[in-house]
Biopython code that builds the backbone (N, CA, C, O; Angstrom):
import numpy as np
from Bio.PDB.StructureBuilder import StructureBuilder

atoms = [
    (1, "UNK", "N", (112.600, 76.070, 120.786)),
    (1, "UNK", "CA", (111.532, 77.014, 120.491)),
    (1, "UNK", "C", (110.672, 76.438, 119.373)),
    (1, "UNK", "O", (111.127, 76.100, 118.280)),
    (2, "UNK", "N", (109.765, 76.378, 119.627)),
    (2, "UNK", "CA", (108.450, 76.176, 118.343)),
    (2, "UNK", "C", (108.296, 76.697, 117.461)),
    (2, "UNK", "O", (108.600, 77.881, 117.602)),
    (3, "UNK", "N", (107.866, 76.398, 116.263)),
    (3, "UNK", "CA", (107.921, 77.436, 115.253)),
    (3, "UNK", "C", (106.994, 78.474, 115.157)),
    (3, "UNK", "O", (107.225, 79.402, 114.382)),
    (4, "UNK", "N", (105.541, 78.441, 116.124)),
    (4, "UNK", "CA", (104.439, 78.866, 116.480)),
    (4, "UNK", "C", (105.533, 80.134, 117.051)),
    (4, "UNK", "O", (105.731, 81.190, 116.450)),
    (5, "UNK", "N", (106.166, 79.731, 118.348)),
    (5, "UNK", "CA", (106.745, 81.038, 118.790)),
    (5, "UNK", "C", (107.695, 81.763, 118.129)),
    (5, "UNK", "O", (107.698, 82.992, 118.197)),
    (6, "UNK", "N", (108.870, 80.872, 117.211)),
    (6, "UNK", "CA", (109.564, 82.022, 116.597)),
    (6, "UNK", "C", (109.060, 82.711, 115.653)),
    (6, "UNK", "O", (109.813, 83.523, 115.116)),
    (7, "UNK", "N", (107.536, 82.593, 115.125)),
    (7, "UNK", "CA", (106.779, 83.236, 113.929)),
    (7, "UNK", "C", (106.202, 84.766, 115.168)),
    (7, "UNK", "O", (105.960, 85.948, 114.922)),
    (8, "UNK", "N", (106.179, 84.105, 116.235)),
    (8, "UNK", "CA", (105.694, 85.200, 117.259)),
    (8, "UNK", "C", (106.603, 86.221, 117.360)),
    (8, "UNK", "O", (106.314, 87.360, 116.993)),
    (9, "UNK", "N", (107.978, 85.851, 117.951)),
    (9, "UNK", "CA", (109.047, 86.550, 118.126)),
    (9, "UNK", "C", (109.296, 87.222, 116.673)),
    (9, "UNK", "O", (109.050, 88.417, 116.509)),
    (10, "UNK", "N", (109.680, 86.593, 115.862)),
    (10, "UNK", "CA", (110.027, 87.253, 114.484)),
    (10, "UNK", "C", (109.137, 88.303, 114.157)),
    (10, "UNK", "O", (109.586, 89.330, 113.649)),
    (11, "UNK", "N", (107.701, 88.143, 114.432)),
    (11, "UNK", "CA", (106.259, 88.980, 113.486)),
    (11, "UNK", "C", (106.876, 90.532, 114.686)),
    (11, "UNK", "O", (107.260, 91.620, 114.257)),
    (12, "UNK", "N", (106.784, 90.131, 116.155)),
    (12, "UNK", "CA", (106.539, 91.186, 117.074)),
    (12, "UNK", "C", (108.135, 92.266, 116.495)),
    (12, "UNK", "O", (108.233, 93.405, 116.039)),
    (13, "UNK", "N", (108.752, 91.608, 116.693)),
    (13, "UNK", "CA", (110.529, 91.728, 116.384)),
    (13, "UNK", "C", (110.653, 92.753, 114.819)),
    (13, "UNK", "O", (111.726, 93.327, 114.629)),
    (14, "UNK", "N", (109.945, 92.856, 114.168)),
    (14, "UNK", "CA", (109.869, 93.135, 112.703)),
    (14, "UNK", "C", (108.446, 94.543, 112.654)),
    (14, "UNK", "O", (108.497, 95.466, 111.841)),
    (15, "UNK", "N", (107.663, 94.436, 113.365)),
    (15, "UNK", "CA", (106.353, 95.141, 113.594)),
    (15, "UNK", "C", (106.248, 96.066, 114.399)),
    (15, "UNK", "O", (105.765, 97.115, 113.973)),
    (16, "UNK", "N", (106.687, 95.976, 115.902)),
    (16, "UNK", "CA", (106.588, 96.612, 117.141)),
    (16, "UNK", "C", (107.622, 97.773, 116.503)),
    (16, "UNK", "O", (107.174, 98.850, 116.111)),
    (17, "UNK", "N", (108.974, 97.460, 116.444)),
    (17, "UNK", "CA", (109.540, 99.208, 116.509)),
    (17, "UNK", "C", (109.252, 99.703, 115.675)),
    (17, "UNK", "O", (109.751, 100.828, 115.697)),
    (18, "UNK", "N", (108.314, 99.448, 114.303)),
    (18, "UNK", "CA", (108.196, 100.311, 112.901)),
    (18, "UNK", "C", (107.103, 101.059, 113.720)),
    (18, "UNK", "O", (107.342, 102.235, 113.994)),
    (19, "UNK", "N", (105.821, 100.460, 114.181)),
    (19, "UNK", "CA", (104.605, 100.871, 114.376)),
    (19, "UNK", "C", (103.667, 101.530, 116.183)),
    (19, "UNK", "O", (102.676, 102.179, 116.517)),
    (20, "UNK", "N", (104.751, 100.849, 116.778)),
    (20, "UNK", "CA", (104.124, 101.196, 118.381)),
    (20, "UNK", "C", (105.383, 102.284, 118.755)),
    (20, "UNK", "O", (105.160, 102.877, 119.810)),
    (21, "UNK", "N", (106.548, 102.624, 118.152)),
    (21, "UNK", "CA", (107.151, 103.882, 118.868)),
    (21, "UNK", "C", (107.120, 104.674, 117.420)),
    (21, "UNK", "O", (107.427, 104.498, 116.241)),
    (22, "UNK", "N", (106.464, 105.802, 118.417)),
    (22, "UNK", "CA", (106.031, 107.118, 117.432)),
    (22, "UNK", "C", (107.312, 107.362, 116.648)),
    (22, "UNK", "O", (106.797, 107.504, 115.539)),
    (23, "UNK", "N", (108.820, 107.535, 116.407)),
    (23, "UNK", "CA", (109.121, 108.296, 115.810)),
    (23, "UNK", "C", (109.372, 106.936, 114.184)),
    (23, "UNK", "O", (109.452, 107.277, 113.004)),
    (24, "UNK", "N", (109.438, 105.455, 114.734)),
    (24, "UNK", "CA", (109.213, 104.815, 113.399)),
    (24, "UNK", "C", (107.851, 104.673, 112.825)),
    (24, "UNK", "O", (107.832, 104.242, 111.672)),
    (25, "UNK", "N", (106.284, 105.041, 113.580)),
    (25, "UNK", "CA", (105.321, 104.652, 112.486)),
    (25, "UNK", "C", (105.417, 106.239, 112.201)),
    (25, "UNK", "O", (105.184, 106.122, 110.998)),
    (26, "UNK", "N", (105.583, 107.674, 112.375)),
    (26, "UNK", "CA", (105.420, 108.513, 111.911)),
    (26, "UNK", "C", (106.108, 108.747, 110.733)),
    (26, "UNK", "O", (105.612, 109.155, 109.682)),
    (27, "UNK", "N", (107.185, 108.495, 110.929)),
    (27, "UNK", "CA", (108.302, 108.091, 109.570)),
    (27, "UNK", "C", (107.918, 107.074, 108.357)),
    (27, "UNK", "O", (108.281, 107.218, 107.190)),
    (28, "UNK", "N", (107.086, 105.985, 108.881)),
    (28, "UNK", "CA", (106.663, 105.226, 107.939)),
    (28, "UNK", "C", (105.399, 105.902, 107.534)),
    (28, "UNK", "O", (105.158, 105.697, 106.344)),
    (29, "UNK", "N", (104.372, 106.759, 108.234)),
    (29, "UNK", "CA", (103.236, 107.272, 107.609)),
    (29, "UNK", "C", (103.480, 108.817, 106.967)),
    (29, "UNK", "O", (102.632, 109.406, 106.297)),
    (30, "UNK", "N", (104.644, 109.283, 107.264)),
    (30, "UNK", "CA", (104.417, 110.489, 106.503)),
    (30, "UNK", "C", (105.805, 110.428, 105.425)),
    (30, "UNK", "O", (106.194, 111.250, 104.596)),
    (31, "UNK", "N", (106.216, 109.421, 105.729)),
    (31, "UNK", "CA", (107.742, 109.521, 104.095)),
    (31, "UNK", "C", (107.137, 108.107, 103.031)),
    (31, "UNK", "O", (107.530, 107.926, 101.878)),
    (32, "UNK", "N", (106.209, 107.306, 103.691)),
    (32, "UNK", "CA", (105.595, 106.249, 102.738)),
    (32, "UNK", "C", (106.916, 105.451, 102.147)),
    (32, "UNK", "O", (107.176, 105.329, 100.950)),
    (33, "UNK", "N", (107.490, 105.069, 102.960)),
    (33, "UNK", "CA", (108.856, 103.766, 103.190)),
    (33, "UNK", "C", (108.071, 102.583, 102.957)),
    (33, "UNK", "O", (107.419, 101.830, 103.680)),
    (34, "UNK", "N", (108.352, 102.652, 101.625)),
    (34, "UNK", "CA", (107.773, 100.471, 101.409)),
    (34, "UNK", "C", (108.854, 100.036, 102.031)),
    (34, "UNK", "O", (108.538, 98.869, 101.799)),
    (35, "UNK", "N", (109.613, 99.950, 102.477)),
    (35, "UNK", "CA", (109.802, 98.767, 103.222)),
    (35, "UNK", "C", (109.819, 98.821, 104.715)),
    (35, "UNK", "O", (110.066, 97.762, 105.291)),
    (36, "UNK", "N", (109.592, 99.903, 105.439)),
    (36, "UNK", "CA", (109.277, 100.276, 106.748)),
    (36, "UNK", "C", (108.089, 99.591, 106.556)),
    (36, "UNK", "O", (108.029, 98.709, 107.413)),
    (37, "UNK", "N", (106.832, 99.576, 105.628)),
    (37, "UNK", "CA", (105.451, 99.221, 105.067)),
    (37, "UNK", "C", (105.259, 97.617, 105.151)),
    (37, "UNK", "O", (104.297, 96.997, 105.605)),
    (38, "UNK", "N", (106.557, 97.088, 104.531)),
    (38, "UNK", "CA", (106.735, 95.925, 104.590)),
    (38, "UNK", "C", (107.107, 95.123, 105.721)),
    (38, "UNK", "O", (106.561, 94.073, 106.061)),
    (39, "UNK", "N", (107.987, 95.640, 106.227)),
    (39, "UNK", "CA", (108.336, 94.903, 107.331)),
    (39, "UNK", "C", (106.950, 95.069, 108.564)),
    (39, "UNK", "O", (106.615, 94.256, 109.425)),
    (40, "UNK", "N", (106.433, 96.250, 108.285)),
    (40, "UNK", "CA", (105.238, 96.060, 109.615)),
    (40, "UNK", "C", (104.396, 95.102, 109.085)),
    (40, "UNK", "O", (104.475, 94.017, 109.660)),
    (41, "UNK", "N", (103.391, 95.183, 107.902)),
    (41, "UNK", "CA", (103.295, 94.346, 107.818)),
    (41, "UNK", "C", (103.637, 92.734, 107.634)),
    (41, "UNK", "O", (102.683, 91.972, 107.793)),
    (42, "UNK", "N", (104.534, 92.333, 107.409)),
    (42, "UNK", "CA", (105.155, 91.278, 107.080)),
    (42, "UNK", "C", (105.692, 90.785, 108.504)),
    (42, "UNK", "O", (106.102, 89.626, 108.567)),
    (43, "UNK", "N", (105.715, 91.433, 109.434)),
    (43, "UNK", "CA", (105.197, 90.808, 110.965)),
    (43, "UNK", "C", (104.265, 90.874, 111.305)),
    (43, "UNK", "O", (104.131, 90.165, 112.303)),
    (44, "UNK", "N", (103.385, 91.389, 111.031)),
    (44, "UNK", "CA", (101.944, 91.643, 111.327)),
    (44, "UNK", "C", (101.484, 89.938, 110.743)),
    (44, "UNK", "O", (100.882, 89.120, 111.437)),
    (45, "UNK", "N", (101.848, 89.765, 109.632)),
    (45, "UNK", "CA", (101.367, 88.248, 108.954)),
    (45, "UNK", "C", (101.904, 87.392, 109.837)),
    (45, "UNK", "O", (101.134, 86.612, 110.398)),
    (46, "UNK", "N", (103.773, 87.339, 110.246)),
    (46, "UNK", "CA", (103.921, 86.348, 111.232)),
    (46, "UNK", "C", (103.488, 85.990, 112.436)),
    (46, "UNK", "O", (103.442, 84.849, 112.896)),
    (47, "UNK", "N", (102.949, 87.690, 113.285)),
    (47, "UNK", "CA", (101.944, 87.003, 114.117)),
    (47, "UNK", "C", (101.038, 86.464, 114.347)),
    (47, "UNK", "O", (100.904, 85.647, 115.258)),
    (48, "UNK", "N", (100.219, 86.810, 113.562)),
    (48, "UNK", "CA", (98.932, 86.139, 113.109)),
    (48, "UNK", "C", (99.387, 84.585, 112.954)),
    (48, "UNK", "O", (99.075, 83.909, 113.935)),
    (49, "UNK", "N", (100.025, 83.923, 111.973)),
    (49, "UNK", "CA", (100.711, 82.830, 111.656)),
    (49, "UNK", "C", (100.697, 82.329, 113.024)),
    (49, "UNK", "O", (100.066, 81.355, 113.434)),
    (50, "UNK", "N", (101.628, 83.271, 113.825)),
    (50, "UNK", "CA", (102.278, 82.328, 114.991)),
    (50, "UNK", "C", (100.895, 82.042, 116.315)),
    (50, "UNK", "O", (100.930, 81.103, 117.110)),
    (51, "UNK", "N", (99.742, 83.127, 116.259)),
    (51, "UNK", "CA", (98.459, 82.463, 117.202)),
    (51, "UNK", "C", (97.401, 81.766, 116.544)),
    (51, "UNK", "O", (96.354, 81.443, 117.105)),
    (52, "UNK", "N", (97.712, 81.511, 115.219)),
    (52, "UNK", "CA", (96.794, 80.732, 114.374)),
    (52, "UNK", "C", (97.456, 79.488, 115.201)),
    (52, "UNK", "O", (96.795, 78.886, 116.048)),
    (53, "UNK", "N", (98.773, 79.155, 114.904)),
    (53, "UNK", "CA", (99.342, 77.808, 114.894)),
    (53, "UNK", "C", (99.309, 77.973, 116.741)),
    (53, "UNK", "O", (99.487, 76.911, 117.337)),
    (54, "UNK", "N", (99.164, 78.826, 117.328)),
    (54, "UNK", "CA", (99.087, 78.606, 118.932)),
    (54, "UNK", "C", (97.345, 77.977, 118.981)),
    (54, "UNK", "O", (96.981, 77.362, 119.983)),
    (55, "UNK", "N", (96.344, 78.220, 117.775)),
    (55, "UNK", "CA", (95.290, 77.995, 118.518)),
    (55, "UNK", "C", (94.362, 79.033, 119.376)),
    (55, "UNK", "O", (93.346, 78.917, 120.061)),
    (56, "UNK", "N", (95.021, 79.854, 119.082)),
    (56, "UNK", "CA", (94.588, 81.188, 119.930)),
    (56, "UNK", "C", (93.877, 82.244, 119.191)),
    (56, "UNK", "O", (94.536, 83.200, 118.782)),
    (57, "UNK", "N", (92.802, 82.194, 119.005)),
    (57, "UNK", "CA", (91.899, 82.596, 117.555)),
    (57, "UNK", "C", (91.444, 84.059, 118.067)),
    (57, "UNK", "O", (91.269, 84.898, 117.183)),
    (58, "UNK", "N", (91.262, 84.396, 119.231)),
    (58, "UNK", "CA", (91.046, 85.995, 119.717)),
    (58, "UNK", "C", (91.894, 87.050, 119.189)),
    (58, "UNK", "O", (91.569, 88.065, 118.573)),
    (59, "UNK", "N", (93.468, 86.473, 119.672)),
    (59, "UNK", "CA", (95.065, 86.779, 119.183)),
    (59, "UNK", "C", (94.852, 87.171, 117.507)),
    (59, "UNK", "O", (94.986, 88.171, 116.802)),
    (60, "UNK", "N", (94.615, 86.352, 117.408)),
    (60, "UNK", "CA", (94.977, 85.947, 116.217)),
    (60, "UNK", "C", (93.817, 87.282, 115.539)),
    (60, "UNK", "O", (94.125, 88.336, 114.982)),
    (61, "UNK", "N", (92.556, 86.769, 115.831)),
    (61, "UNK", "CA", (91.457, 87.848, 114.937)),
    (61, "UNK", "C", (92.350, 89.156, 115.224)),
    (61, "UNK", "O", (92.887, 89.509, 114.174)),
    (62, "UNK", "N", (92.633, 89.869, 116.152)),
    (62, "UNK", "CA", (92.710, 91.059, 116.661)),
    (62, "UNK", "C", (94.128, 91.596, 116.097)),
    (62, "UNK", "O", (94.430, 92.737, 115.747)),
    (63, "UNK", "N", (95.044, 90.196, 116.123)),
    (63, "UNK", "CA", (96.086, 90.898, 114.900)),
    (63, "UNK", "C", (95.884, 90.940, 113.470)),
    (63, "UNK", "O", (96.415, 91.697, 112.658)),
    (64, "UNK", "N", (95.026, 90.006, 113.274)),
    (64, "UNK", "CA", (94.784, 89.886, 111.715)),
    (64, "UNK", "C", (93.365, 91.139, 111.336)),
    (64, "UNK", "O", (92.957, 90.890, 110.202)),
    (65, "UNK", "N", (92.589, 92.318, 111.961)),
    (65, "UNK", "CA", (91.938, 93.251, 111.894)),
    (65, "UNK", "C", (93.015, 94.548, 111.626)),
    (65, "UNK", "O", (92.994, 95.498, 110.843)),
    (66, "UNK", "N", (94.311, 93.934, 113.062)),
    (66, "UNK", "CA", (95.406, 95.395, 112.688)),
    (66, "UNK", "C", (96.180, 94.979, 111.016)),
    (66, "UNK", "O", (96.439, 95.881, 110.219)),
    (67, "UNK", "N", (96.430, 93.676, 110.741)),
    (67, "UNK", "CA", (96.792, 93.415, 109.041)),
    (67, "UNK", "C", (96.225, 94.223, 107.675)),
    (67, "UNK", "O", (96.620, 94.761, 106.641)),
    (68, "UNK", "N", (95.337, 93.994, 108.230)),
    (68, "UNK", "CA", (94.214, 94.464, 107.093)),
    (68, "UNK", "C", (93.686, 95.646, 107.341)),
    (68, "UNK", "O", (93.897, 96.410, 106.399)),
    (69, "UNK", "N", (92.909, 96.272, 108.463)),
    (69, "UNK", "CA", (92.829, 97.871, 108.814)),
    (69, "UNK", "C", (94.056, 98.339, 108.288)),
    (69, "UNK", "O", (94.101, 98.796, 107.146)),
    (70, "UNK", "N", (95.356, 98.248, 109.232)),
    (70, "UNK", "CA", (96.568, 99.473, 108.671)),
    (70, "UNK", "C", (96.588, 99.208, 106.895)),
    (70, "UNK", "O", (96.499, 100.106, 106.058)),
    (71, "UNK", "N", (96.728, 97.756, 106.618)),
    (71, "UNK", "CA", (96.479, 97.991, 105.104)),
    (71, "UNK", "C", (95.868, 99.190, 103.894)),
    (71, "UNK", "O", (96.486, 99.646, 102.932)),
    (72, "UNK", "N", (94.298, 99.523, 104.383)),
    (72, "UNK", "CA", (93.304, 99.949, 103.747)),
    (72, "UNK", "C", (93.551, 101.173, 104.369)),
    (72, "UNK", "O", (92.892, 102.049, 103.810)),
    (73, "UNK", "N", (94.239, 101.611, 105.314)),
    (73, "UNK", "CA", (94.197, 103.014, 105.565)),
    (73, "UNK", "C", (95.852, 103.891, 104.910)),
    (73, "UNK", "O", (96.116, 105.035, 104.541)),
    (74, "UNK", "N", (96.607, 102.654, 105.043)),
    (74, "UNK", "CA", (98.185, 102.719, 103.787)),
    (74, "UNK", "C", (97.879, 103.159, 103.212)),
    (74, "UNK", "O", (98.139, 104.354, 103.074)),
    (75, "UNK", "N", (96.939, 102.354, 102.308)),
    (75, "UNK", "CA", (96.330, 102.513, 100.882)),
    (75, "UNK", "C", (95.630, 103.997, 100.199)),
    (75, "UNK", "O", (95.919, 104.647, 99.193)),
    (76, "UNK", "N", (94.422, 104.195, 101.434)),
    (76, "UNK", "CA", (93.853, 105.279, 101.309)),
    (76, "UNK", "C", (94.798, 106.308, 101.144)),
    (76, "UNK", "O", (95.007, 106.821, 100.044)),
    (77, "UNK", "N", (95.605, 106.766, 102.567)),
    (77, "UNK", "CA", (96.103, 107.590, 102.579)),
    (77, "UNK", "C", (97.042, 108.053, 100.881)),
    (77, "UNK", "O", (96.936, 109.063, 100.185)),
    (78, "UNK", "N", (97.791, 106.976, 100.731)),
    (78, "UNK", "CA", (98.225, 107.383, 99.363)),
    (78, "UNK", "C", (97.888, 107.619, 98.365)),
    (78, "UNK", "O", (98.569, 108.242, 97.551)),
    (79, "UNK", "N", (96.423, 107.060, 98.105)),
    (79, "UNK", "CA", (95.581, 107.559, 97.056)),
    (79, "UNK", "C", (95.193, 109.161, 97.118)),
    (79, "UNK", "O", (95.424, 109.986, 96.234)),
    (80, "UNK", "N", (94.524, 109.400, 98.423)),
    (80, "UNK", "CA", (94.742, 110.635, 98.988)),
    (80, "UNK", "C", (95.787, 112.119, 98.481)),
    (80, "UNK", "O", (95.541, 113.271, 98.126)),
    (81, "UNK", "N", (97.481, 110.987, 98.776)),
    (81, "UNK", "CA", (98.296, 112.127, 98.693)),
    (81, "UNK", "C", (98.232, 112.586, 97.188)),
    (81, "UNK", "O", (98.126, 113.769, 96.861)),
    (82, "UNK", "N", (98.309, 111.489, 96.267)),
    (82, "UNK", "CA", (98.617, 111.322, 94.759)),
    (82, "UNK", "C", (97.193, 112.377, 94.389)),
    (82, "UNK", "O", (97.534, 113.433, 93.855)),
    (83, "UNK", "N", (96.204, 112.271, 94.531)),
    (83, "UNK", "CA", (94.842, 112.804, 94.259)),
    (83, "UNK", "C", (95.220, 114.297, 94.697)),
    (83, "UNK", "O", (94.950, 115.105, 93.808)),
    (84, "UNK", "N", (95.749, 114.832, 95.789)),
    (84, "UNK", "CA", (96.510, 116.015, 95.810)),
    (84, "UNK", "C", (97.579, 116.742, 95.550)),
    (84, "UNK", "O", (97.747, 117.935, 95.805)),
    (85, "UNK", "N", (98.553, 115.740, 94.855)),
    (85, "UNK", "CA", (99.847, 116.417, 94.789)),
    (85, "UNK", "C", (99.726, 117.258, 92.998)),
    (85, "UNK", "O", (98.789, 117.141, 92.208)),
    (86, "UNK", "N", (100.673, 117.851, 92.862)),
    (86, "UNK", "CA", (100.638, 119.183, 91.904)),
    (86, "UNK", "C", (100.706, 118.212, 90.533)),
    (86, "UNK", "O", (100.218, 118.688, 89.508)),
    (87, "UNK", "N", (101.342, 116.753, 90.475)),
    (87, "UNK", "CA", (101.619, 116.591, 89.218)),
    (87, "UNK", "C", (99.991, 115.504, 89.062)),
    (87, "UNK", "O", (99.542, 115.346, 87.927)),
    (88, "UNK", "N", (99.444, 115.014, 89.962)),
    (88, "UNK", "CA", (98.205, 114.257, 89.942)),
    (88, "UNK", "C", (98.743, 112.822, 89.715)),
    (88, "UNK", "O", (98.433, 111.959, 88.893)),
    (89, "UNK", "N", (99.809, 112.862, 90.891)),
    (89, "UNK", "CA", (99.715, 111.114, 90.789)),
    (89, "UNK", "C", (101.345, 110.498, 91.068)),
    (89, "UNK", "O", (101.559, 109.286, 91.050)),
]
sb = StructureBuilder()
sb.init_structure("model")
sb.init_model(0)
sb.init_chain("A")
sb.init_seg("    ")
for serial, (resi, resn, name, xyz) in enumerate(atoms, 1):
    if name == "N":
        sb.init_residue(resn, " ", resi, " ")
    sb.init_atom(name, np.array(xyz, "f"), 0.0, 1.0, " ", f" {name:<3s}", serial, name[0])
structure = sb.get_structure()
């Protein structure tokens, strides 16, 4: 196996069950689990990694938009909660 593909396998392997079956990204978006947080992203980077090094730059943009989108909306959202919660933060 290439290292192109086990960055594939590893990123999908680490990403897919936190974020594409509802009951792990709901869990990661409404209990705010850094490391549910981490691990999606932190496959999210290996895929990207693994269609950079395939050469495959479509792949690659379209995972590296979901990197950085879910990022800034993480982000928001928690600024969000903190900006509402009773103690302010």
């Amino acid at each position: 196996m290439s290292p192109s593909t086990a960055a594939l396998v590893g990123g999908y392997a680490l990403a897919v069950p936190v974020t594409l079956f509802t009951p792990g990204f709901l869990r990661l978006w409404r209990r705010r689990e850094p490391l549910l947080y981490a691990a999606a992203q932190g496959g999210a980077g290996l895929i990207v990694a693994g269609w950079v090094a395939k050469g495959n730059t479509p792949s690659a943009l379209v995972n590296g938009a979901w990197l950085v989108g879910f990022g800034i909306a993480y982000a928001a959202e928690g600024r969000k909660r903190a900006a509402l919660s009773p103690t302010g933060g």
